[in-house]
N, C-alpha and C positions, 0 to 999 in steps of 0.2 A: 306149694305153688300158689301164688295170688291169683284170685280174679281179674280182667281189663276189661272192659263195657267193649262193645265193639261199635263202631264210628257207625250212625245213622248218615243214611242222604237222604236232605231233606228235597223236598218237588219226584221222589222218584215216580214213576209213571208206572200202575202195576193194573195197565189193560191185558184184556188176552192178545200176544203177539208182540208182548217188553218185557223184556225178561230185564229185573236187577244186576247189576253190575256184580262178574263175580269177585272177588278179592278172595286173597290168600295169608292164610295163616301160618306158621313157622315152627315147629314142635323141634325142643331141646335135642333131639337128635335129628335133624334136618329135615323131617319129611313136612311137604304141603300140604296143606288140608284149605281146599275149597270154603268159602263159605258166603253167602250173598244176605244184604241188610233190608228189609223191607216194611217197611210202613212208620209210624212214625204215634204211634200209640204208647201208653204210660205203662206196657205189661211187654216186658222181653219174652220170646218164645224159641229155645232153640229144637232144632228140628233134625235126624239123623233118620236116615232108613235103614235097613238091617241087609241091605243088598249095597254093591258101588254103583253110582249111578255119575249121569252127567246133570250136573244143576243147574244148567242155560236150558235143555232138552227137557227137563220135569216141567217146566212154568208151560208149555205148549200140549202136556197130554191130556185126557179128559179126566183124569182122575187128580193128579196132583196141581194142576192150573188153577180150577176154582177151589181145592182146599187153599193155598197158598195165598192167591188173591183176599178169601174172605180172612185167615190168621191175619194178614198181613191189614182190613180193615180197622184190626181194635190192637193190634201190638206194635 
């Protein structure tokens, strides 16, 4: 299976209270997999918790908000 870069938005807005736009990914046997693009830095960072979660809902808690914000400063 090849790698795709996934589409950066550029201008997005990543205060506390904006959450990234989520988009959806397509796996060879149909399933959706979430996934949202954030910041616009020269170092990709992909991010996976070991729990299901909702990805619009983490950017508002106090724990994965400002980790996300600051990854999202330099990736």
């Amino acid at each position: 299976m090849g790698t795709h870069p996934l589409p950066r938005l550029a201008g997005q807005d990543h205060t506390p209270g904006v959450v990234p736009e989520t988009l959806y990914a397509k796996t060879p046997d149909g399933v959706y997999i979430a996934y949202q693009v954030a910041g616009e830095g020269p170092v990709d960072v992909a991010w996976q918790t070991a729990f299901g979660g909702n990805v619009d809902v983490m950017w508002d808690t106090p724990v994965f908000g400002p980790l996300f914000r600051e990854i999202a400063s330099f990736a």
